[in-house]
C-alpha positions as a LaTeX table, in Angstrom:
\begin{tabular}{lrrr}
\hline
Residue & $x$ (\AA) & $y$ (\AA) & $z$ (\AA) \\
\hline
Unk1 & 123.70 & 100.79 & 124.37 \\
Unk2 & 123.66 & 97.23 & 124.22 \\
Unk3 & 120.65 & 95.37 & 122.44 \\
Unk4 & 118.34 & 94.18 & 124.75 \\
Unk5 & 117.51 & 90.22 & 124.98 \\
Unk6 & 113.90 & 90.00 & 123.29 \\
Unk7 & 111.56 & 87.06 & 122.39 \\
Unk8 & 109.18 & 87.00 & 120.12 \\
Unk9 & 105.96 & 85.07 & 121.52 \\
Unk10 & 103.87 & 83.54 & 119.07 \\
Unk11 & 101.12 & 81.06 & 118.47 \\
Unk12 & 103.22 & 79.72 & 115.07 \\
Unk13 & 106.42 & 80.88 & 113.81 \\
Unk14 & 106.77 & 80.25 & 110.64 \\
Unk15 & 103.61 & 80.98 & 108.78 \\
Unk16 & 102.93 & 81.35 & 105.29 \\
Unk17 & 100.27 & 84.38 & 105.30 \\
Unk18 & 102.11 & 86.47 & 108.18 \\
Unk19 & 104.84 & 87.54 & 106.37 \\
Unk20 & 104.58 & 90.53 & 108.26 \\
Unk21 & 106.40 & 88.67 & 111.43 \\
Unk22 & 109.06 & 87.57 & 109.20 \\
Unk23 & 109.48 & 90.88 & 107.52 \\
Unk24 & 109.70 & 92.82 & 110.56 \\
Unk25 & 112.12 & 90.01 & 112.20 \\
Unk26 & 114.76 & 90.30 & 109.58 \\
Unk27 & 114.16 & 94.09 & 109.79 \\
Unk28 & 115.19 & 94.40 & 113.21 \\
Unk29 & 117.95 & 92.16 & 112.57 \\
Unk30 & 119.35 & 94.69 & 110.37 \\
Unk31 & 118.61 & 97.29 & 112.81 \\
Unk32 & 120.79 & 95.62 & 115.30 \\
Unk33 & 119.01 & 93.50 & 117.17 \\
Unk34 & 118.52 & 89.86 & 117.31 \\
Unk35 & 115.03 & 89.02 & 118.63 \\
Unk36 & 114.76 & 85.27 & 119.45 \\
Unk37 & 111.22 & 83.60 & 118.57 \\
Unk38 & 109.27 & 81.27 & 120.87 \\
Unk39 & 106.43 & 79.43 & 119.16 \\
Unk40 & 103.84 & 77.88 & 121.25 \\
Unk41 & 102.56 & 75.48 & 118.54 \\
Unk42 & 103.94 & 73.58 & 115.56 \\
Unk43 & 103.81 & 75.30 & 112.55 \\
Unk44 & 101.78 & 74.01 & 109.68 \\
Unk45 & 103.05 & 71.66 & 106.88 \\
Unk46 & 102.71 & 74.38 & 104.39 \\
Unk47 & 105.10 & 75.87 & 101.49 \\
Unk48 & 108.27 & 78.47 & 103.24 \\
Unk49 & 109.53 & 81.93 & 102.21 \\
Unk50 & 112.55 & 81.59 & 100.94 \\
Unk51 & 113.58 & 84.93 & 103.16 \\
Unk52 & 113.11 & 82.16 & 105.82 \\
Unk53 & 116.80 & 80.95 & 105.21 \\
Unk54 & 118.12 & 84.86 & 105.74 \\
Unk55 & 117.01 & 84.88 & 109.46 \\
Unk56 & 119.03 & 84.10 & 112.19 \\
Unk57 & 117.22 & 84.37 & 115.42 \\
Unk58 & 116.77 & 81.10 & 117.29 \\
Unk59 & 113.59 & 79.40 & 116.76 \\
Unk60 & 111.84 & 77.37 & 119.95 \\
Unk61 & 109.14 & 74.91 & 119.80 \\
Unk62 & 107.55 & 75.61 & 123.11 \\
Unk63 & 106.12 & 72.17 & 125.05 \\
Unk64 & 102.69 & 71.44 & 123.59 \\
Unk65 & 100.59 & 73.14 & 126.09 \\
Unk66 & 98.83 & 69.99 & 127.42 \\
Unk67 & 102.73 & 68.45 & 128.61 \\
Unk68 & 103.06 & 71.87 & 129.86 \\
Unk69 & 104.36 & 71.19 & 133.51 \\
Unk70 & 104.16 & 74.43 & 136.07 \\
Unk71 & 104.97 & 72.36 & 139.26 \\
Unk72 & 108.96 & 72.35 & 138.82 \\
Unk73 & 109.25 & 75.80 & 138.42 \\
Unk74 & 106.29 & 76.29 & 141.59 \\
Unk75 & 108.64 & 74.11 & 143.31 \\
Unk76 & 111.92 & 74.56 & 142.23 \\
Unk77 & 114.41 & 77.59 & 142.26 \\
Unk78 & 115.52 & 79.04 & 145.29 \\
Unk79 & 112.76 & 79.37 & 148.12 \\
Unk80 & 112.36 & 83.28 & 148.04 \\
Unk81 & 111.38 & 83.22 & 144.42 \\
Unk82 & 108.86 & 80.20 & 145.26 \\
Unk83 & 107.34 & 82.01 & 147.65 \\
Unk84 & 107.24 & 85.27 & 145.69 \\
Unk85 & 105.53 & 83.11 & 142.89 \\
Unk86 & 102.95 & 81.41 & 145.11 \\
Unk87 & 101.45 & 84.35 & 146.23 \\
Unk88 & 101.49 & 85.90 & 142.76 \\
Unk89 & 99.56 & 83.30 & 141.56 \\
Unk90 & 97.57 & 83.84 & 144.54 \\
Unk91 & 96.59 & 87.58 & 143.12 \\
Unk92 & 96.37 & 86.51 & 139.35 \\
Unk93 & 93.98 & 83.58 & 139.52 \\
Unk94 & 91.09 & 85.61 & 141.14 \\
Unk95 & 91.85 & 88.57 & 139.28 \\
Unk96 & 92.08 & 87.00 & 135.76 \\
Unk97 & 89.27 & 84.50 & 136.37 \\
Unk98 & 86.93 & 87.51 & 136.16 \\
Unk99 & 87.14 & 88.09 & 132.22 \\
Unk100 & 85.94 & 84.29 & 131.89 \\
Unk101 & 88.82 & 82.99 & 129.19 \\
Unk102 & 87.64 & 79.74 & 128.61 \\
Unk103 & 91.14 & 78.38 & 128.38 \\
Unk104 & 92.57 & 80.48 & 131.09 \\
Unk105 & 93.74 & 77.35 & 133.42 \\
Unk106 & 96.01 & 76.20 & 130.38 \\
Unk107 & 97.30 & 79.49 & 129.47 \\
Unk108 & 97.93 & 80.45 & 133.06 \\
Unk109 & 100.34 & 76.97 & 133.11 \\
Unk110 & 101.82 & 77.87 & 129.81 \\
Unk111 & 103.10 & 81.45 & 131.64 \\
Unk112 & 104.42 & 79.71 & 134.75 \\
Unk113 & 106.42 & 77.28 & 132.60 \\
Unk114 & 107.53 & 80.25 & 130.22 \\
Unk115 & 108.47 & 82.15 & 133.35 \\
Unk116 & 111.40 & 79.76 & 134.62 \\
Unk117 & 112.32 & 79.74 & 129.90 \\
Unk118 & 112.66 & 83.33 & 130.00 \\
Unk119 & 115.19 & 82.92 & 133.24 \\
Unk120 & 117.19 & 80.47 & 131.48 \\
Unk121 & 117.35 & 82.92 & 128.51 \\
Unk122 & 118.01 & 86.31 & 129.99 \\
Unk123 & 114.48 & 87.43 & 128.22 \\
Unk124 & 114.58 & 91.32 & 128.72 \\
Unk125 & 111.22 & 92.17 & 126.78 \\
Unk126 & 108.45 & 90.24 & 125.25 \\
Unk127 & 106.68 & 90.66 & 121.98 \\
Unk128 & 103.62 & 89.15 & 120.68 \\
Unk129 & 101.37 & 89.61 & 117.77 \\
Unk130 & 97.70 & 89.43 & 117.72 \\
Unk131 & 95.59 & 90.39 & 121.05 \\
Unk132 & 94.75 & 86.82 & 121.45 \\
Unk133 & 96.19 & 84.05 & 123.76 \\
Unk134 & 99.92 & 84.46 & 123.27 \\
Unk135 & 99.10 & 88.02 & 124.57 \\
Unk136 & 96.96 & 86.70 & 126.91 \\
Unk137 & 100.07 & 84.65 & 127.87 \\
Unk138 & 102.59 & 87.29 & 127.88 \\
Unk139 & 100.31 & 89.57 & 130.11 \\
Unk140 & 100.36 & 86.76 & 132.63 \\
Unk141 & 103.43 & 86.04 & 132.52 \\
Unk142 & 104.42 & 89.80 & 133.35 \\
Unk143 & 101.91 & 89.92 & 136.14 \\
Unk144 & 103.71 & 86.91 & 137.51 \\
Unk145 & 106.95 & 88.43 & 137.91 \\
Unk146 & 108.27 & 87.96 & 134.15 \\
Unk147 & 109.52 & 90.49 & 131.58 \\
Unk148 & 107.50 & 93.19 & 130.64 \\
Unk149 & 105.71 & 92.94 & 126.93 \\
Unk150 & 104.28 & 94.66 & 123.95 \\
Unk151 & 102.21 & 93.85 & 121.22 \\
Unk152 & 101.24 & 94.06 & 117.86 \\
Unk153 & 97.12 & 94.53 & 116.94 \\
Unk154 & 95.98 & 93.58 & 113.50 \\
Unk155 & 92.62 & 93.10 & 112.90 \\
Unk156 & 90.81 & 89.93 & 113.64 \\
Unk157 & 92.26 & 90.54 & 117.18 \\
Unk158 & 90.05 & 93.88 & 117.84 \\
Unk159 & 87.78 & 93.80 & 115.33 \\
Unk160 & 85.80 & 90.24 & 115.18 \\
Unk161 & 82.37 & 90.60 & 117.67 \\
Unk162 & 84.01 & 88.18 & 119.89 \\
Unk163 & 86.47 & 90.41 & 121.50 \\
Unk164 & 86.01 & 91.18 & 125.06 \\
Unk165 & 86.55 & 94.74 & 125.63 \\
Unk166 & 87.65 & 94.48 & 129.29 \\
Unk167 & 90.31 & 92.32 & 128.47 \\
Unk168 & 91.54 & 93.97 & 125.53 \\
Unk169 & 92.28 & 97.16 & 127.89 \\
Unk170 & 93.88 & 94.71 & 130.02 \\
Unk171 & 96.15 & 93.58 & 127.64 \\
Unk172 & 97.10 & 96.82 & 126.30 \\
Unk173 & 96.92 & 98.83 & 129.78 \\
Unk174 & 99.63 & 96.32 & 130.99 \\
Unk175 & 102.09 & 96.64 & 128.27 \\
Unk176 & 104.71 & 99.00 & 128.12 \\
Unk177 & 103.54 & 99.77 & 124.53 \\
Unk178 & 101.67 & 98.08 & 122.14 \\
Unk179 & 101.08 & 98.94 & 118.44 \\
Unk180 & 98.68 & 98.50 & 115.82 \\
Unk181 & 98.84 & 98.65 & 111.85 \\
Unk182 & 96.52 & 101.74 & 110.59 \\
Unk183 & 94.98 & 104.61 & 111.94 \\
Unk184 & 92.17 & 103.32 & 111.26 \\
Unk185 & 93.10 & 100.83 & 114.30 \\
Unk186 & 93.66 & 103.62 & 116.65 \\
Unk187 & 90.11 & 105.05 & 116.61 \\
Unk188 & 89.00 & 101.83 & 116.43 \\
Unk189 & 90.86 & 100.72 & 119.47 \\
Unk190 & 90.95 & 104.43 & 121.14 \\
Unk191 & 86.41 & 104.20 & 121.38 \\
Unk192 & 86.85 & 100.91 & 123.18 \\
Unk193 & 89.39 & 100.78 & 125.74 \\
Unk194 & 89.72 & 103.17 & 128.58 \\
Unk195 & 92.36 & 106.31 & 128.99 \\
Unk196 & 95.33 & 104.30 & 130.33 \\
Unk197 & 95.40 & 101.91 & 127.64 \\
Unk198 & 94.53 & 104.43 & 125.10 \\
Unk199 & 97.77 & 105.75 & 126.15 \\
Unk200 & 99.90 & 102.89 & 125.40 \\
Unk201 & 98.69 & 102.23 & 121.35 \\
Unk202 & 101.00 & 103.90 & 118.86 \\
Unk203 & 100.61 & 103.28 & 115.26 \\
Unk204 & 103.68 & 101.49 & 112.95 \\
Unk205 & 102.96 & 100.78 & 109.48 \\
Unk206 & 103.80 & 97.20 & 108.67 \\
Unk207 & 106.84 & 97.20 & 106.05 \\
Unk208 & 107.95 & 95.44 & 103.30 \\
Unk209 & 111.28 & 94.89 & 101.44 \\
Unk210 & 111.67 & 97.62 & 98.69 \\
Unk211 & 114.19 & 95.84 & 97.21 \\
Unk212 & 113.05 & 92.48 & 96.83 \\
Unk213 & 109.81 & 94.18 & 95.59 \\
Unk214 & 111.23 & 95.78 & 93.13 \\
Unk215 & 108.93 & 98.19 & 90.39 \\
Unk216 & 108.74 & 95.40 & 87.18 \\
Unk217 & 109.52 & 97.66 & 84.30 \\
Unk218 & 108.18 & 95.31 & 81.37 \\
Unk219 & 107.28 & 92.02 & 80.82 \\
Unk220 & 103.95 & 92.44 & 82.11 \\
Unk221 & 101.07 & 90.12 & 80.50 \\
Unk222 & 98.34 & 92.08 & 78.92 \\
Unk223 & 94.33 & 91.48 & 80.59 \\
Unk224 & 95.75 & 89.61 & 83.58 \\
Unk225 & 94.54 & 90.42 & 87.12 \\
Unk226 & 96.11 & 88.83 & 90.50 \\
Unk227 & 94.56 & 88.29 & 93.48 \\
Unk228 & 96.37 & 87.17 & 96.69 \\
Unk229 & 94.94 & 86.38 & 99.83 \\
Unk230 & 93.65 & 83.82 & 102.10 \\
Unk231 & 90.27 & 82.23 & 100.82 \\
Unk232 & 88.18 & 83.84 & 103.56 \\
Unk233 & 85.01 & 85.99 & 103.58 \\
Unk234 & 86.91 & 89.32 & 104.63 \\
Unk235 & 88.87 & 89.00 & 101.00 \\
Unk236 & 85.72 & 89.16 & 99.02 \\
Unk237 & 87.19 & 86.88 & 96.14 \\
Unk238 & 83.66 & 85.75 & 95.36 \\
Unk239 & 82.87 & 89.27 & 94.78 \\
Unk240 & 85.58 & 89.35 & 91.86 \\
Unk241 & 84.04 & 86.25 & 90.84 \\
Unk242 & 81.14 & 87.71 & 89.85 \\
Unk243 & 82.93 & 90.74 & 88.78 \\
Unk244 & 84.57 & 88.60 & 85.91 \\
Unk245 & 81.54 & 87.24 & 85.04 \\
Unk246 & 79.93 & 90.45 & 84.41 \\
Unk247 & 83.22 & 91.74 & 82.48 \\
Unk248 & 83.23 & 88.27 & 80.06 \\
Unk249 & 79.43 & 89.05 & 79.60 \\
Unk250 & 80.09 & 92.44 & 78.30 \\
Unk251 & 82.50 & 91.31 & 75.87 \\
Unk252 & 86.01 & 92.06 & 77.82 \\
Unk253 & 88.51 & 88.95 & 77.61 \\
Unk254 & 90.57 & 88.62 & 80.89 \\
Unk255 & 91.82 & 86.11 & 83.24 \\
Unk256 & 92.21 & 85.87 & 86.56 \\
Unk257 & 95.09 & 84.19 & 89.17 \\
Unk258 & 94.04 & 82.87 & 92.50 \\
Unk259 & 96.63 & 82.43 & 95.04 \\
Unk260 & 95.80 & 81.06 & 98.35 \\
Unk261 & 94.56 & 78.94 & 100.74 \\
Unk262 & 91.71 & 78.83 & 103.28 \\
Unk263 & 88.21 & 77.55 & 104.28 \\
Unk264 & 86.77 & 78.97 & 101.65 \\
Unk265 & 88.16 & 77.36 & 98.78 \\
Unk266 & 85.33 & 74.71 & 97.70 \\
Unk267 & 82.88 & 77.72 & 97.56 \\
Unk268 & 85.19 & 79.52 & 95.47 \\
Unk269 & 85.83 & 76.71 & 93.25 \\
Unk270 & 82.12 & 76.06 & 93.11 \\
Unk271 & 81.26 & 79.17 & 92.43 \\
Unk272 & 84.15 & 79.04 & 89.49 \\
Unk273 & 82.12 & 76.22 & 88.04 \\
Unk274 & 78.67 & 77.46 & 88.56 \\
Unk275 & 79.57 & 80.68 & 86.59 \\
Unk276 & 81.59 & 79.21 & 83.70 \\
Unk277 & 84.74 & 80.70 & 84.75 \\
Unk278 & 87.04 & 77.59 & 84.35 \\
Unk279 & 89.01 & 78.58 & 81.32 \\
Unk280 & 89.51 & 82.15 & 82.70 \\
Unk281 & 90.30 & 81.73 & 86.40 \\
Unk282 & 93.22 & 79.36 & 87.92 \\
Unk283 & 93.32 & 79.07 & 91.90 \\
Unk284 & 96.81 & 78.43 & 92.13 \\
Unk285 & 96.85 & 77.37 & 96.00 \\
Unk286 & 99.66 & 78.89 & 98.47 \\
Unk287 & 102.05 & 79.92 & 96.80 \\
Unk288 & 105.84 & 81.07 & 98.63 \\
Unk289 & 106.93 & 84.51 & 97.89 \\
Unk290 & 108.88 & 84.54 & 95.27 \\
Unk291 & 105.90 & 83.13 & 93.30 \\
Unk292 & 103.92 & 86.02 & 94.36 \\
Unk293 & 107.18 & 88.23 & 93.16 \\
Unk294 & 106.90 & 86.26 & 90.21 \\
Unk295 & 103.51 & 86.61 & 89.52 \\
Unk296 & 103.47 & 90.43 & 90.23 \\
Unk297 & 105.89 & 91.15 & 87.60 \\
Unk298 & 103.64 & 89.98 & 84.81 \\
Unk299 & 100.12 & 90.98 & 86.15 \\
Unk300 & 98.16 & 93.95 & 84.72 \\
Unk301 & 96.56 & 94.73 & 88.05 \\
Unk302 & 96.18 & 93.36 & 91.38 \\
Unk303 & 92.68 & 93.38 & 93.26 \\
Unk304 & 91.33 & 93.04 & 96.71 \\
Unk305 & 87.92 & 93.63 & 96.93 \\
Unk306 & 88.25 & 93.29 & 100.67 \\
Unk307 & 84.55 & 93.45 & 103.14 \\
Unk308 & 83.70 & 93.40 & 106.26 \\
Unk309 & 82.87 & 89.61 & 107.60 \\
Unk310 & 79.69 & 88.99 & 109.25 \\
Unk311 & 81.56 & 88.21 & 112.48 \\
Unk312 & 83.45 & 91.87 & 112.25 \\
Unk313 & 86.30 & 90.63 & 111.08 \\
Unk314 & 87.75 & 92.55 & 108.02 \\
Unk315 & 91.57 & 93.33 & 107.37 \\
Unk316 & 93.47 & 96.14 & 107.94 \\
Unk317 & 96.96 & 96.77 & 106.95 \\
Unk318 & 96.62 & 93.97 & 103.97 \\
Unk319 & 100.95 & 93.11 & 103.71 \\
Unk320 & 99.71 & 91.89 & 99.63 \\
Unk321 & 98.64 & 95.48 & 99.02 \\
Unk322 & 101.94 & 96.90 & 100.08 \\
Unk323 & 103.82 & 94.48 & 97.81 \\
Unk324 & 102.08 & 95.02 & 94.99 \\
Unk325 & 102.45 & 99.44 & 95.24 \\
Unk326 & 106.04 & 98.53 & 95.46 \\
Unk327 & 105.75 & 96.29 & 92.81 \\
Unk328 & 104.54 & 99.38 & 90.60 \\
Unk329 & 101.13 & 97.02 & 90.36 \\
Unk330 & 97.97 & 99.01 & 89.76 \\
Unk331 & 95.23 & 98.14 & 92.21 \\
Unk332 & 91.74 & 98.04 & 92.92 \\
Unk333 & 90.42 & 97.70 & 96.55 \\
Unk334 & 87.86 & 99.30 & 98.88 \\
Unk335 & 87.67 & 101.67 & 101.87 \\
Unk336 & 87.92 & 98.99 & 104.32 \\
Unk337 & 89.82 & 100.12 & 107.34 \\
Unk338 & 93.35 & 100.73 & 106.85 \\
Unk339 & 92.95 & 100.40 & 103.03 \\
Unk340 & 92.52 & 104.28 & 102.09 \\
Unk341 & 95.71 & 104.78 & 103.83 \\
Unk342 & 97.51 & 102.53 & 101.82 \\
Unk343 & 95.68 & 103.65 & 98.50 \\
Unk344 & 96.01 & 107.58 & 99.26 \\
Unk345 & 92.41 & 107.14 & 98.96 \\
Unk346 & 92.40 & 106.89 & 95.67 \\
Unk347 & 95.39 & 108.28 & 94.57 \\
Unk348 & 97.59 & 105.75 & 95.16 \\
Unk349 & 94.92 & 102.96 & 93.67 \\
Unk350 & 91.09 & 102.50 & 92.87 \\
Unk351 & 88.80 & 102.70 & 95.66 \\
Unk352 & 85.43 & 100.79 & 94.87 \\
Unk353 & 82.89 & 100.28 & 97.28 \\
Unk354 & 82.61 & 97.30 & 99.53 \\
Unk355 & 80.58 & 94.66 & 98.08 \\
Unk356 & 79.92 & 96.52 & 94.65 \\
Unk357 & 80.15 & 93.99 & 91.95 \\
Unk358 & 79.11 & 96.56 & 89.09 \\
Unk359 & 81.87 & 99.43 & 90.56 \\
Unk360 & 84.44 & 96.30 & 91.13 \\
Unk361 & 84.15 & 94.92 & 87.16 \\
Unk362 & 83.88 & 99.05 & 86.13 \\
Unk363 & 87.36 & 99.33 & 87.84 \\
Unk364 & 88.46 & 96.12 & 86.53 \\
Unk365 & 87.92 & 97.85 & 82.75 \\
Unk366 & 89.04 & 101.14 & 83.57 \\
Unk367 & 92.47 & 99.64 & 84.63 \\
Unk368 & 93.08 & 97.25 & 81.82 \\
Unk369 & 91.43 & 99.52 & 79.28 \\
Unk370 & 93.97 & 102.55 & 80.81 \\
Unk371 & 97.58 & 101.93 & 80.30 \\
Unk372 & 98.34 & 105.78 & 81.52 \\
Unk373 & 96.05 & 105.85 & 84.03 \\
Unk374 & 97.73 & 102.01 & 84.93 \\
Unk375 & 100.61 & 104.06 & 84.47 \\
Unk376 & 100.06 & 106.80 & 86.79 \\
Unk377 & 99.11 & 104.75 & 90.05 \\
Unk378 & 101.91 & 102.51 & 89.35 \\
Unk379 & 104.41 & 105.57 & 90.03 \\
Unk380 & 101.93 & 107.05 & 92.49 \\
Unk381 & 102.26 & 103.74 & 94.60 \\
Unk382 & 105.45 & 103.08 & 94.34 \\
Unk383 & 106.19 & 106.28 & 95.62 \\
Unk384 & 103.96 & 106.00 & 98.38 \\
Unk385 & 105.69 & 102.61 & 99.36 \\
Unk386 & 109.04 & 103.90 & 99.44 \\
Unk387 & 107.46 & 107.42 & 101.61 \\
Unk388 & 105.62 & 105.25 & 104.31 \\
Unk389 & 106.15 & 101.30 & 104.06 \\
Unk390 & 109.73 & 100.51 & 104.01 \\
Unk391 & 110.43 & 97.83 & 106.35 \\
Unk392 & 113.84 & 99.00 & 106.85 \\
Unk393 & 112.67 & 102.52 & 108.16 \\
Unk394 & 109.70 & 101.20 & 110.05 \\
Unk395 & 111.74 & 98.53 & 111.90 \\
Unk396 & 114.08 & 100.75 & 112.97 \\
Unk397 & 111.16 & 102.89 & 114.94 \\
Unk398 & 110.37 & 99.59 & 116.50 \\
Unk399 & 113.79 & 98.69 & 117.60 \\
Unk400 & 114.34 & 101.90 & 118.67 \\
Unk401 & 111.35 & 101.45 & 120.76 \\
Unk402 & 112.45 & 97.81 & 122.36 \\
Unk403 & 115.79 & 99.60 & 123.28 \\
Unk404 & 113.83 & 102.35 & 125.28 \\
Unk405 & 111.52 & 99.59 & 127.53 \\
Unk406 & 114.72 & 97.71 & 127.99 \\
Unk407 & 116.28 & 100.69 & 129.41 \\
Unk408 & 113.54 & 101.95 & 131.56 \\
Unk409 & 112.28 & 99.37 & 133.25 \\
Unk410 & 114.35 & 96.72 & 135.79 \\
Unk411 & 114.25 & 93.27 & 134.67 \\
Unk412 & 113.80 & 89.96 & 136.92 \\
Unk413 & 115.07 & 87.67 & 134.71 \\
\hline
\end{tabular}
């Protein structure tokens, strides 16, 4: 079987904190198949994985969308698909208008010009990731006479209170399959959408590379905890914040590294200040991969007190968590979505409550107070990684997957 021609639609390719895209990218490429990647904006000036340099799918920087022009493929080609076009448009506009996307007009351009792109490239099968406008995108572009399409659903994407409902069982009810991260997702998803879409959502773990993160056997710096995420309410980094404070308060010396970026980062460093934690926490900014490899090797523990936002939002498959169980890190979290599954529910990890302070700094102690009970979810996890989140394995489900669409369904262009 030959592998099929497959894009990868995405809002921006590369980007630091989805190193789940670039994971799974190189994964298929091992599997076999070469995905190309279409990215509808610039990426941001920010630091690159170094993996980066291992992939070789062809990148495209789409046309910013506002250069976007739809006339030359409405009026160019050969007359029969013109027409064919015209009075697909002529079906979409009324029937897409009705979920009220405020930015429908652009994204409806954006598909026409992507349709005559995907004709120039042979395109066989979208992919997107996120239920968001590059879906929104790829849906439209299908219903206007394009390849088919799945996608990938996370979490701000089904889970924020701005999601429309209707147009999430659009999106999936039109796919030929789309997956999501977690069980936790598929309830989620399964009490919101109606039967046919239900019918299309199949879960995939997101992977990582075993082998780059590799169980650190010594070396490891005594009393030091890492945290990794994006400085954003859902993390709850304020939360281990205070958690330190209440641990140097009792007496117990530790310090703390930062790593990330986001809109929340004068708060945090305020709130650094305001409690006196300058000389025990660093916020060392984004940071590529192999820094986080780096810096996983010589932590004590890794924590993500994760919550859920006021807006809904809250993560669900959290990619740092996986590194750090294959790391052989011991870590503290809470039963946010998709988080028990990664933790065994405690076997695998510490489960605190959400916003807990007191239980987050008690776990804190346990773990750095505990070198065999360190010692025991370090094996626990790492054997759980290797069981369930290999990227290699859970790629090749997902190739194995684009193969089968590719097969099944006729393609236009």
């Amino acid at each position: 079987m030959s592998a099929p021609r497959i894009a990868y639609l995405l809002k921006k390719f590369p980007r630091l904190s989805e190193t789940f895209i670039l994971n799974e990218l190189l994964g298929l490429e091992r599997a076999g198949l070469r995905p190309s990647v279409l990215s509808r904006r610039t990426p941001d000036d920010e630091p690159r994985h170094p993996e980066l340099s291992e992939l070789r799918a062809d990148v495209e920087l789409l046309p910013p969308a506002r250069s976007v022009d739809p006339w030359s493929v409405l009026f160019g080609g050969p007359e029969p698909e013109r027409v064919e076009l015209l009075a697909r448009l002529g079906e979409v506009v009324p029937e897409f208008n009705r979920y009220g996307h405020e930015r429908l007009p652009s994204l409806l351009a954006e598909a026409v010009a992507l349709l005559g792109r995907c004709r120039e490239l042979g395109v066989e099968h979208v992919h997107t990731h996120f239920a968001t406008d590059s879906a929104l995108v790829a849906c439209l572009l299908h219903a206007l006479g394009g390849p088919g399409y799945s996608l990938t659903l996370h979490a701000k994407d089904i889970y924020r209170s701005t999601v429309d409902p209707a147009l999430l069982d659009r999106l999936l009810r039109d796919s030929r399959f789309s997956v999501t991260v977690c069980d936790a997702n598929v309830a989620w998803i399964a009490e919101r959408v109606g039967d046919a879409a239900r019918a299309r959502v199949r879960r995939l773990y997101n992977g990582v590379d075993l082998e780059l993160h590799g169980r650190a056997r010594e070396g490891r710096e005594p009393d030091h905890v890492l945290a990794v995420g994006r400085l954003v309410e859902k993390k709850g980094f304020d939360l281990l914040l205070r958690a330190v404070r209440r641990l140097l308060d009792a007496g117990r010396s530790l310090r703390v590294s930062l790593v990330g970026e986001g809109e929340q980062r004068p708060a945090l460093e305020s709130l650094v200040a305001e409690l006196g934690l300058g000389a025990h926490v660093t916020l060392l900014g984004a940071v590529d991969q192999r820094g986080v490899r780096a810096l996983m090797d010589r932590a004590t523990l890794f924590a993500l007190p994760c919550r859920v936002g006021d807006d809904g939002n809250r993560d669900a498959l959290p990619t740092v968590l996986l590194e750090a169980l294959g790391h052989g890190l011991p870590c503290v979290s809470t039963p946010v979505t998709g988080v028990p599954e990664i933790l065994d529910h405690g076997s695998a990890g510490l489960l605190v409550p959400e916003d807990d302070e007191a239980a987050l700094a008690d776990a804190v102690r346990r773990l750095l107070d505990d070198a065999a009970l360190r010692a025991g979810l370090a094996d626990a996890g790492r054997a759980r990684a290797e069981r369930l989140f290999d990227v290699s394995t859970n790629t090749r489900v997902l190739a194995d997957w684009f193969r089968e669409v590719a097969v099944q369904v006729p393609q236009r262009c």
